[in-house]
N, C-alpha and C positions, 0 to 999 in steps of 0.2 A: 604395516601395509605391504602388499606383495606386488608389486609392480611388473611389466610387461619388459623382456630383454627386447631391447632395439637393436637392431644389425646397425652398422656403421655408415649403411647407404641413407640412414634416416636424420645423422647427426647434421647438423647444419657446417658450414665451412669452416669455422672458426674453431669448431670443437674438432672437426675431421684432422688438416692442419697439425692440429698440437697432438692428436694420435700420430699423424706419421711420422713428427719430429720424435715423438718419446717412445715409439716402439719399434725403432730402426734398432736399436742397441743389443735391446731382447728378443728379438725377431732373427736376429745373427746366429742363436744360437738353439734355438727353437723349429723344427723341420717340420712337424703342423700340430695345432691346438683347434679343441672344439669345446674350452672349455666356457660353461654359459654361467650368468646368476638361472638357482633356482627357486630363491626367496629374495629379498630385502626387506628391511625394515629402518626409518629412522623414526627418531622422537617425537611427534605432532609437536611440539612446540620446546624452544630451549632460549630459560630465560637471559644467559649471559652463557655464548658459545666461549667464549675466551678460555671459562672458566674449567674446560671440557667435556663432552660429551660421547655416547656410546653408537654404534653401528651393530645391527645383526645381519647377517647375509649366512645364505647357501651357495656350494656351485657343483656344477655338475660338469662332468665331460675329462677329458684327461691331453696331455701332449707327449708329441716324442721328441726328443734334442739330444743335444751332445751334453757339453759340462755346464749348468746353472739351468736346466728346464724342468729341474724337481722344483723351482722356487718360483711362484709367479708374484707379480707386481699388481696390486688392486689401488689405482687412486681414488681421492673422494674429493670433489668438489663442490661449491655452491654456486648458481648459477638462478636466474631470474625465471629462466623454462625451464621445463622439464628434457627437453633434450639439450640444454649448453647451447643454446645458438643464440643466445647474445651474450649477457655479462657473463664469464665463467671464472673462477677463484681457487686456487687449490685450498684445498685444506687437509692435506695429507697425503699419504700413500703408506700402505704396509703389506709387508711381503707374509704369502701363506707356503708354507713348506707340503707341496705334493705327496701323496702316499708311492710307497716305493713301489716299480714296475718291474715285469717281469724279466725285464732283459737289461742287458748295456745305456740305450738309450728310450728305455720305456714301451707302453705307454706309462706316464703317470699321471694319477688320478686323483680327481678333487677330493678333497679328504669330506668323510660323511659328516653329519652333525652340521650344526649352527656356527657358525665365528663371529666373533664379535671386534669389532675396533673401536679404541678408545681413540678419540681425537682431541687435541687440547691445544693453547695458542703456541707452542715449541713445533708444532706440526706442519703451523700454514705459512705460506708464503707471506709475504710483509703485506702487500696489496689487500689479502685476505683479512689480517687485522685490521689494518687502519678500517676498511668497510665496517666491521664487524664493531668498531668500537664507535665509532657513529651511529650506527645502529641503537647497540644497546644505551649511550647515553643520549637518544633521542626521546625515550622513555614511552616510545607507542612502538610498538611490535609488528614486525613486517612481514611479510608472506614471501619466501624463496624457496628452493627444491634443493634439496640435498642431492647427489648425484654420489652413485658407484662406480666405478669403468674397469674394465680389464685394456689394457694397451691392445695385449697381441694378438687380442679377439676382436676389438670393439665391441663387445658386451655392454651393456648401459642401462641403466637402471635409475629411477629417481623415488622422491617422495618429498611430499610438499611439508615444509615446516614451519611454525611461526618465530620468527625470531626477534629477540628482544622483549621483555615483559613491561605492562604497563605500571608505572610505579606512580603512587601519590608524590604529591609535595612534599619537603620535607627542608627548613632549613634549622642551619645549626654553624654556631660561629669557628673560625678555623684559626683565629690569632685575637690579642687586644693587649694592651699597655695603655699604664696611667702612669705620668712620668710630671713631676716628681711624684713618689706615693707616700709622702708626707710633706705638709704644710703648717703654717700657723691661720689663725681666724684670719677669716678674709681675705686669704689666698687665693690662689689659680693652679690648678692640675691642668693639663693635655692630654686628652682620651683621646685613642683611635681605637678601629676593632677592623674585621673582617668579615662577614657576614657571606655562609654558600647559601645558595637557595637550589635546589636541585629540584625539578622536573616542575612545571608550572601546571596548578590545578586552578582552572577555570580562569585564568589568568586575573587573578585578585591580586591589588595591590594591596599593602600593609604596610606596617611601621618598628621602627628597633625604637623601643621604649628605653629610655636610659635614669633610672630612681639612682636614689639615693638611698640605703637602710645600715642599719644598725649593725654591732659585730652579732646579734644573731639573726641576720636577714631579714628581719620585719622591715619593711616597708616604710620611710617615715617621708618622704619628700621627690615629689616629681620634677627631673630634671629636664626632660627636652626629648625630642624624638627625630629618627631619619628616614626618609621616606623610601619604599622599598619597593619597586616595581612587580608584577605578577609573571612576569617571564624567568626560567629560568639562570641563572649567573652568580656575578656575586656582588657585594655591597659593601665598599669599604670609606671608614670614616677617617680620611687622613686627622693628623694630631691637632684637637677642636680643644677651647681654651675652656674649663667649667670655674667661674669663679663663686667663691662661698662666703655667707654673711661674718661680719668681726664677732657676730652674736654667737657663730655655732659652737657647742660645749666640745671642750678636749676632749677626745675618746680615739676608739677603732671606729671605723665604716667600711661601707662596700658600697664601690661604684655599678650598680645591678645592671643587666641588659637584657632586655627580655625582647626577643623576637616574635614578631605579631600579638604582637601585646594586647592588639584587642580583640584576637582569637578570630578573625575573619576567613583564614587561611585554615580548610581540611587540610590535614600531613600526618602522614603514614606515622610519626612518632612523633607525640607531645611533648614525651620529656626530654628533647635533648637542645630546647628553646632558650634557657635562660645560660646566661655567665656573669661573673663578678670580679671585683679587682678592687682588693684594697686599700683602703686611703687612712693616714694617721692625721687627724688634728693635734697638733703638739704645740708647744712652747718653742721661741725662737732659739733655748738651750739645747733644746734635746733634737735640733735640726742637723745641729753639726757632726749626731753620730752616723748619718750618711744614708738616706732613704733615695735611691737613684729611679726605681721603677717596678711597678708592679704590673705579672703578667696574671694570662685570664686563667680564670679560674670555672672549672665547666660543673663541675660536682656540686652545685647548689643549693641547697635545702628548703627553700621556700616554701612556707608552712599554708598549702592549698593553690589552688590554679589560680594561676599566674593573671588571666583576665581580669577576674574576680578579684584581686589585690589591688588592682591599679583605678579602679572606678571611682576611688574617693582620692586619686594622689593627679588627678589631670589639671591644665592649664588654669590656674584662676584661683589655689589655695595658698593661704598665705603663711609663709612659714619661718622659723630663726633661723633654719638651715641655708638659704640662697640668700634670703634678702633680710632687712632689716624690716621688722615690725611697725 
């Protein structure tokens, strides 16, 4: 996008102001400039500015000065309009090295070709990130205008960009522990977990399914679920007691958790829903060689979707695993 240079009598007060605070410095050594943009261009849409982003610009015109007016100063800001007269933001500034003139003190002249600047979150003022980081974890993309300026011209320049990308649902657990992570029959484990939900689609509530399966993940016994709101945040199960029948046989298990377990919830990635944590049925001998805690385990293997496994393991099947027959 090639945008229209505004003189400085157009910029609103608030952007004018912060011209004549910032180019009092470089204006000292500077004796006249006429340098203008004679293109721009930013991105139509940038989905996480943080992560940085490019600038093209032309300029035209040249200055004369004493020592430092081969160097000019371009900042770039974000701002709600197009001219900065309301919210305005840095988010950079970078210097262009003038082509050499023909005397002592010039003129010098805007160098030809395209220049580009890269801007990234080392760039902006702090103001500028926090905004910027709201934004993008607001997960709907916002409409603002990127802004060019030359100080010692007031040159200005904008182009409107969407910022922020719309991102699906997506949750996936971030901690868990099963403590102790051995027992004998008819014991009691402590399950907690941690549960992000990031960006809420269609604001669906859903549920952490918490089974019970075998050392190789099959599926044998439905333990209990927690209810999980449709807003973005997080979901955590402080340490909840699971107690198991005297009937259940020695072996390995896995305490499984599958998120949205009964798949109600579109999100941008299926697989990263389930976690596990292992649990020892043992003998009150082999207690004492020291089973303190087991943490989550996110690499799962559960043989098919996850929904589809759990239709015959829900509230009302009777099993050796929790209860007695």
């Amino acid at each position: 996008m090639i945008a229209a240079s505004l003189k400085l009598k157009s910029v609103a007060t608030c952007f004018a102001l912060l011209f004549l605070f910032t180019a009092s410095s470089a204006s000292a050594q500077v004796f006249s400039s006429n340098i203008q943009f004679a293109s721009y261009s930013a991105p139509s849409s940038v989905d996480n500015p943080l992560t940085g982003f490019s600038i093209n610009y032309r300029l035209t015109g040249s200055q004369t000065g004493w020592i430092g007016a081969r160097v000019l100063t371009v900042r770039f800001y974000l701002s709600d309009t197009p001219s900065g007269s309301n919210q305005v933001y840095l988010l950079g500034e970078k210097s262009v090295l003038l082509s050499e003139g023909t005397g002592q003190f010039g003129p010098f002249h805007a160098p030809s070709g395209t220049l580009t600047a890269t801007l990234s979150q080392a760039d902006m003022e702090p103001a500028a990130v926090s905004l910027l980081e709201n934004i993008v974890t607001g997960c709907t993309p916002q409409s603002w205008y990127i802004l060019a300026y030359v100080p010692v011209t007031g040159s200005l320049v904008s182009a409107s960009s969407s910022i922020g990308g719309w991102r699906q649902s997506d949750q996936f657990f971030r901690a868990g522990a099963l403590s102790p992570s051995a027992i004998q029959p008819g014991g009691t484990t402590n399950l907690s977990f941690t549960l992000y939900r990031q960006c809420p689609s269609a604001y669906a509530p859903s549920s952490v399914g918490i089974y019970l399966a075998n050392a190789n993940f099959q599926l044998l016994s439905y333990i209990g679920s927690v209810p999980t709101p449709g807003y973005s945040g997080v979901t955590t199960l402080q340490p909840t007691g699971i107690t198991f029948s005297p009937s259940i046989p020695l072996g390995t298990y896995y305490i499984v958790l599958i998120a949205d377990d009964d798949g109600v919830v579109p999100e941008v990635n299926e697989n990263n829903n389930v976690g596990a944590l292992m649990l020892n049925i043992t003998s009150s001998a082999q207690l004492s060689q020291g089973h303190d805690e087991a943490r989550l385990e996110t690499e799962v293997p559960l043989s098919g979707d996850p929904a589809s496994l759990v239709r015959g393991l829900k509230p009302g099947a009777s099993d050796a695993y929790l209860h007695e027959r």
